[in-house]
N, C-alpha and C positions, 0 to 999 in steps of 0.2 A: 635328386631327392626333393621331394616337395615339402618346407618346411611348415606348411599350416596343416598338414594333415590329410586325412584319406575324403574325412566328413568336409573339406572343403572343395565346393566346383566351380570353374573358371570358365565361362562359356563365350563362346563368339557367336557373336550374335548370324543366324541362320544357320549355324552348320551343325553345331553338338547340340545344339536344342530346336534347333528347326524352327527358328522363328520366323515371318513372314516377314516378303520382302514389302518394299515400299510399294509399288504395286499391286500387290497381291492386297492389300490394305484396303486399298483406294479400290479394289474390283467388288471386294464386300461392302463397304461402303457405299459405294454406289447401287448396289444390287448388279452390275454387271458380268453376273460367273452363269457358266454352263448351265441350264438347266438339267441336262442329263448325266454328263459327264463327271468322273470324279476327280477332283483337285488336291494331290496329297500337299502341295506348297502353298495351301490355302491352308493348314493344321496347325490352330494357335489365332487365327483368327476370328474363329468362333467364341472363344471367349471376349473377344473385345469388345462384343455388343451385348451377350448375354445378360448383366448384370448390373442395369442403369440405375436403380437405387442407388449404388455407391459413388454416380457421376466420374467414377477414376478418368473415364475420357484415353485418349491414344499413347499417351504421354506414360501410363504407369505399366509395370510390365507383369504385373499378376495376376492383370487383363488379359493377360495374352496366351495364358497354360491351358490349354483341355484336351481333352482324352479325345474328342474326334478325330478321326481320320481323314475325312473327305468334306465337302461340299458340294450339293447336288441341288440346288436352288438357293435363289436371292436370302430368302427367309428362312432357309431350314440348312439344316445339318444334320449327317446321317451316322452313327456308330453302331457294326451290328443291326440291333431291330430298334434301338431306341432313336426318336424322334428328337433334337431339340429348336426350339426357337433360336436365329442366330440374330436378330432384331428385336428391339422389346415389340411385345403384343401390340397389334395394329388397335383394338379395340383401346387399350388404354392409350395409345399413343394419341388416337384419336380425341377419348374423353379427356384428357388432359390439355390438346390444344383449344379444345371447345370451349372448355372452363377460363383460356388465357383469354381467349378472345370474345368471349362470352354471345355466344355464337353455336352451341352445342349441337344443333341438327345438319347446320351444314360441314362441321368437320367430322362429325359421326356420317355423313356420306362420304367421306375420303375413303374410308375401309373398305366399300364397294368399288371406288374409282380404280380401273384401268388404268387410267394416265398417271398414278402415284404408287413407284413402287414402297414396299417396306422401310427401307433405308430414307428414302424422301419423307414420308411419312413420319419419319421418327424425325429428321429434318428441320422439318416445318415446327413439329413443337420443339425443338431446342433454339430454333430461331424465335419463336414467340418467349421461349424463358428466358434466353438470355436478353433479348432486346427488350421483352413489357416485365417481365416482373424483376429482371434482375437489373436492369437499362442505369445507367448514367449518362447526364447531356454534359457529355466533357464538354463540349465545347460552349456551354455556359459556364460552368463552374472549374473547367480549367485543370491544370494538373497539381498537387499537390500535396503536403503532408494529412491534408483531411479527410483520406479517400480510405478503402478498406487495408488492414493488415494482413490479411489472410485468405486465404480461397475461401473457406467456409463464409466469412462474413458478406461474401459476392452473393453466396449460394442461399443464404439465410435471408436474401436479402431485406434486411431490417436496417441497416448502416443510414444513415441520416443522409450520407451522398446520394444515396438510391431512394429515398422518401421524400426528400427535399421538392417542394412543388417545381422547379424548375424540370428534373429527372421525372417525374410524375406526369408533366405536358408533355417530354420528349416521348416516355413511355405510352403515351397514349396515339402519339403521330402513327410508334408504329405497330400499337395495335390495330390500329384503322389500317394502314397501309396493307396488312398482313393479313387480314380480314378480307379484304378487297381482292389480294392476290389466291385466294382459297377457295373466292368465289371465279375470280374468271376459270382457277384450272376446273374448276366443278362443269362450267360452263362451255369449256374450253371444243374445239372442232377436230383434235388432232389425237389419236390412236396411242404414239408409243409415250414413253415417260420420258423421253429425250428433252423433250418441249418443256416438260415440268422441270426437271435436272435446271436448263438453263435461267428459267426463272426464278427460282430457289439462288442460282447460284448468283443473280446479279441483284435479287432481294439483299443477298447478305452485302455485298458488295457494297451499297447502296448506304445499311446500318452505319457501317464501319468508316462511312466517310471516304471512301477508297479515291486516289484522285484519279481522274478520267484512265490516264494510259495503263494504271493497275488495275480499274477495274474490265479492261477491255479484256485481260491477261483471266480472266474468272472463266473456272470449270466446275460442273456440278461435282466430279467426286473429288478436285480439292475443298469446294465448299462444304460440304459433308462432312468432310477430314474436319476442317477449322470449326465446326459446328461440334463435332465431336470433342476434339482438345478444349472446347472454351473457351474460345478465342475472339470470341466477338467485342470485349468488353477492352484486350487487351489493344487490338488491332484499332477500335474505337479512340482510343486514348492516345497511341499513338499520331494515329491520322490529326486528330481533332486539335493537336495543340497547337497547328498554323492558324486557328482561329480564336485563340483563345492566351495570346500575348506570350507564345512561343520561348513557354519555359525553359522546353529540351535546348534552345539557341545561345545558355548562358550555364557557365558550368558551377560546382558546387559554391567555388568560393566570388563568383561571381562577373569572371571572366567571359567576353560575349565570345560567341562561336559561329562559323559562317553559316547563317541559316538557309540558304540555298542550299547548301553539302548536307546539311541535316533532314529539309526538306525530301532531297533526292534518295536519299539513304532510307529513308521511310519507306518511298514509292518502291524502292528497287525490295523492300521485306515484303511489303504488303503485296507486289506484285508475283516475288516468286512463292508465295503463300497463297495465294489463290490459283497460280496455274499450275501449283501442287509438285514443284520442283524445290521446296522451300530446301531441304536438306543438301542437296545438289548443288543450287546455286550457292551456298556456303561453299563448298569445297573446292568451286570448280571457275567460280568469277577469277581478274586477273591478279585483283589485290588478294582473295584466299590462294591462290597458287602461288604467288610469292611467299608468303609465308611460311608455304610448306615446300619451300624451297631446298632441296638439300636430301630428302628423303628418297627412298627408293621407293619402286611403286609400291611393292609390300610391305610397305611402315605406312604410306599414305592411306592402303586401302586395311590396314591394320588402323590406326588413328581413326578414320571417319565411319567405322563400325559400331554400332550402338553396345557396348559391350557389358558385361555383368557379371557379376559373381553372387553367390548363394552361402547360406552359413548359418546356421540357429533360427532361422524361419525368418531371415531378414535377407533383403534384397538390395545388393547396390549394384546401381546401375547410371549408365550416362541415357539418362531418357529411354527413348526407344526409336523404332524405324521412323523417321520421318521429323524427330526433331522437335516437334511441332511444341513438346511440354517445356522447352526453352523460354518458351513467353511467360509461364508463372514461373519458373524458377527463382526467381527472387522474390518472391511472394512469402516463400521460406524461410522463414529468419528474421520478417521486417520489411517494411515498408520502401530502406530505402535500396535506390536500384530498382527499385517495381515501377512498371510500363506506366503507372500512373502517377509516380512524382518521380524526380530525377529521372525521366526515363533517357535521358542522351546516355544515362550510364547504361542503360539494357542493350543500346545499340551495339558495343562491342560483342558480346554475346552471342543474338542474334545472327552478325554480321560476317565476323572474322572466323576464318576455317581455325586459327588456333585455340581458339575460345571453346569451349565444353561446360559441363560442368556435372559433379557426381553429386546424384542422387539416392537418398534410402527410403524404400518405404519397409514399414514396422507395421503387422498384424496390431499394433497396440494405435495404430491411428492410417484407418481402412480409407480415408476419404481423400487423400492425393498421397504424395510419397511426402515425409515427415519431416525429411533431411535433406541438406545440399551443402557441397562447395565448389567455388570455382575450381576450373581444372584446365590450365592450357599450357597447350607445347611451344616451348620458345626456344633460343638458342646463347650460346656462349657467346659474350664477347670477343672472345680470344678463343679462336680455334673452330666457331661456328659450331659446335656439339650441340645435339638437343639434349634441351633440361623438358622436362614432365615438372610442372610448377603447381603445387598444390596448397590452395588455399584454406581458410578456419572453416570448419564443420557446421552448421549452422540449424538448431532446428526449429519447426515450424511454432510462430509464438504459442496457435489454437493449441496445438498440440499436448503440450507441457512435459513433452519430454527430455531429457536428459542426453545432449549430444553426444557427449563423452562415454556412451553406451554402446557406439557405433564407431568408435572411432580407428579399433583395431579393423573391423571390416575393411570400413573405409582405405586404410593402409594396404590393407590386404590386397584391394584390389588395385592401388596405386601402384605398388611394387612389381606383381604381375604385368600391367600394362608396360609399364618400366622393361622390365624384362623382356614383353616379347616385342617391343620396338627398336629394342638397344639403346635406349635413352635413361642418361639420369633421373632422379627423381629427386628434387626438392621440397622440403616440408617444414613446416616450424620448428627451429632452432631447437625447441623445449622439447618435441617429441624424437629426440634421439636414442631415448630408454622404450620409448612404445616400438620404436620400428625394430628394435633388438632383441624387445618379449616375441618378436616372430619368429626367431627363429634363425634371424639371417646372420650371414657371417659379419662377425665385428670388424674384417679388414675392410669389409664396402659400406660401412655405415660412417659417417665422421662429419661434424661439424666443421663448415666451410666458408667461406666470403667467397661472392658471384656477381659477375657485371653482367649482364645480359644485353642482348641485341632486341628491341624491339622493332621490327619490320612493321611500316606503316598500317596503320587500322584501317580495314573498309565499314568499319563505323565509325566513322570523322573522332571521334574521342578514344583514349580509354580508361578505363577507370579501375581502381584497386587500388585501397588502403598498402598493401603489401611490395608493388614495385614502386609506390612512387609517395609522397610526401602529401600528393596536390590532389590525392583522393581519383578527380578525373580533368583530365587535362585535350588541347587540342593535338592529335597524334597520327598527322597526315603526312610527317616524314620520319625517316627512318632515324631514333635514336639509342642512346646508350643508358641504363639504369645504372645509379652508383652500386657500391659494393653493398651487397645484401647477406647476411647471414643467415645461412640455413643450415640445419641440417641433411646432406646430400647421401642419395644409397645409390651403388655404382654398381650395376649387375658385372657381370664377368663378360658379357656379350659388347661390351661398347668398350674394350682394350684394343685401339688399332685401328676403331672404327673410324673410314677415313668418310669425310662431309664435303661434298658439292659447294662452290660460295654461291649465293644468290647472284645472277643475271641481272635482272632489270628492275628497273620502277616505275609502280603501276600508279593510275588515278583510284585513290578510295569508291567503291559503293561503285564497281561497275553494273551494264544491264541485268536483267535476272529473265529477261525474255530469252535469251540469246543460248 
């Protein structure tokens, strides 16, 4: 019996709703699909590009619902007789880069260019938004509490970090720079778009500060991907702060941290983000497979599924295919934790296969998803069982809305998850009367004290008010959290459920090429 009801749906991501795979993403994106042939596992990705006014980017997933069937070219999508654009319009894309660059005739010949498809096209002016009108020169001004609160203020660009003449020189380097690169492909000798793809993808590369062996790991339709998500700004920040007194190297309370492991732990993000395996290498490096140590393959490949639920025209969900909206995630809520002050704390995130984190987006604020909290799978001290650890609700400051709106959702779909891994689920002590207005039986609901196992982070740190005391700490071997109280719901599927002990230990922040 389903205790939330008929009007609630639990979907796994590509199957009951036929979402697109990572790949299939990355084929639109690039403009790389059939011209002829019809792609019914390309359904769902037509909306990702349709509607760039609201910048949602890959990360939100209400991007991703349309009524097409197929894909039969780069730029179009076919339903029936109706025609639509699956790239915004080449002519705007165009006038819009022209105006960044102030350059208007030669990016209004782009639209003619052979060598640039749609997807590149629209590319190029996200590379000119985010780097000249949205640009910060982390690496003058550094990481810190004086940077934006929220997506919007990125996107508005108005924030003083981004006006500041410092960010105002850097913004101009790569206006030039970008200007320059729009003139050679104008110029350029070479027939297909391949040529363009790669220089697009080591322009952005270039932005972001990438250090050499990531930026070697750069693909045009991961660039495209990160260009889409928004990511120039985040990846900038991170890259930038070995030049700028290596804030990420010292933790909250002031503890220094080995900045080589931090150093490396960047390069291994930033490199499996640009060869467009970023999702992947979360799960599948040696310290993510420790972790998830213990699991069978159908919990692992039930866990690492971007998964969601639906319910009164709200949406929660753990991002979407590819991860990729894991970079603003703490953007949501505040400043801290965000890629540009405390960012050694985003590293866990990012890094560790256990790390997730749930998402809401609210029709009542269309311009990313509203809400988040952390979300990761850990294990019992005693006995190895996984716990489903769910952290406070958080919503975005721009916003002004009301977390506590969401919060049964949010439950909703923690419990389900719970359910269909055979893992506990723990939650704030206080919310033991919310998880019971569900519905669920009061013998699986009950306030508890839990020690946990923390299996080494492949983000050198971790961080979280709620396991630990010290906010973020260094967390390169494997330790024990004291007793924690929570409120614990115990589906009926984890009676008996026997657990594997973890094998081995691994080195933090292994390759992401590999």
């Amino acid at each position: 019996t389903d205790p939330f009801g008929s009007s609630h749906q639990f979907s796994r991501c590509q199957r009951e709703r036929g979402r697109p795979s990572e790949s299939a993403v990355m084929a639109v994106v690039a403009g790389g699909v059939d011209h002829g042939a019809c792609r019914p596992e390309l359904e769902g990705v037509v909306g990702l590009l349709l509607d760039t006014s609201s910048n949602v980017g890959l990360g939100h997933p209400q991007a991703l619902s349309t009524g097409s069937s197929c894909v039969r070219a780069p730029n179009r999508a076919r339903c029936g007789t109706d025609e639509v654009m699956v790239a915004n319009d080449r002519e705007e894309d165009a006038t819009q880069l022209g105006a960044l660059l102030r350059d208007p005739a030669t990016a209004k010949a782009l639209v003619e260019c052979i060598r640039v498809t749609s997807a590149q096209l629209r590319g190029l002016r996200q590379l000119a938004e985010q780097s000249v009108r949205m640009g910060i020169d982390y690496a003058t001004l550094g990481l810190g509490w004086d940077h934006p609160e929220s997506r919007v203020e990125y996107r508005q660009a108005e924030h003083p970090s981004i006006t500041c003449s410092a960010s105002r020189a850097r913004a101009e380097r790569s206006r030039q720079a970008l200007a320059d690169l729009v003139r050679h492909i104008m110029q350029g000798d070479w027939s297909g778009e391949q040529r363009t793809g790669a220089l697009i993808a080591d322009a952005f590369a270039v932005e972001i500060s990438a250090a050499p062996a990531a930026r070697s790991c750069a693909t045009a339709a991961a660039a495209l991907a990160a260009l889409e998500a928004e990511l120039l700004l985040p990846l900038r920040a991170l890259n930038e702060d070995r030049w700028a007194g290596r804030s990420m190297a010292v933790t909250y309370s002031g503890e220094l941290l080995p900045a080589e492991q931090v150093d490396e732990c960047v390069r291994q993000i930033t490199a499996a983000t640009l060869s467009g395996n970023f999702s992947t290498w979360r799960y599948e490096n040696p310290v993510g497979a420790r972790q998830l140590e213990g699991l069978t393959k159908e919990q692992r490949a039930l866990w690492q599924e971007a998964a969601q639920t639906e319910a009164e025209g709200i949406v929660v969900h753990e991002d979407a295919q590819g991860e990729l909206g894991f970079f603003w995630a703490t953007k949501i809520g505040g400043p801290s934790h965000g890629f540009d002050f405390e960012g050694q704390c985003l590293l866990p995130l990012l890094a560790n296969a256990r790390h997730k984190v749930i998402m809401v987006s609210d029709p009542a604020w269309p311009h990313n998803p509203a809400g988040r909290a952390h979300f990761r799978l850990l294990w019992t001290a005693e006995g190895q069982r996984p716990v489903l650890w769910l952290e406070t609700l958080n919503a975005d400051f721009a916003s002004k809305l009301n977390p506590s709106t969401w919060q049964s959702l949010v439950l909703r779909h923690a419990v389900r998850r719970a359910e269909a891994l055979g893992a506990m689920l723990a939650v704030d002590e206080r919310l033991e009367a919310s998880l019971l207005l569900l519905g669920l039986d009061e013998r699986q609901v009950r306030v508890r004290s839990l020690r946990l196992t923390l299996r080494p982070s492949n983000g050198v740190v971790e961080a979280s008010d709620h396991l630990s005391k010290k906010h973020d700490w260094l967390q390169t071997e494997e330790e024990e959290t004291e007793f924690l109280r929570r409120t614990v719901f115990e589906p009926e599927k984890t009676a008996g459920l026997t657990v594997s002990a973890p094998k081995s230990v691994a080195t933090p922040c292994r390759s992401a090429a590999g």
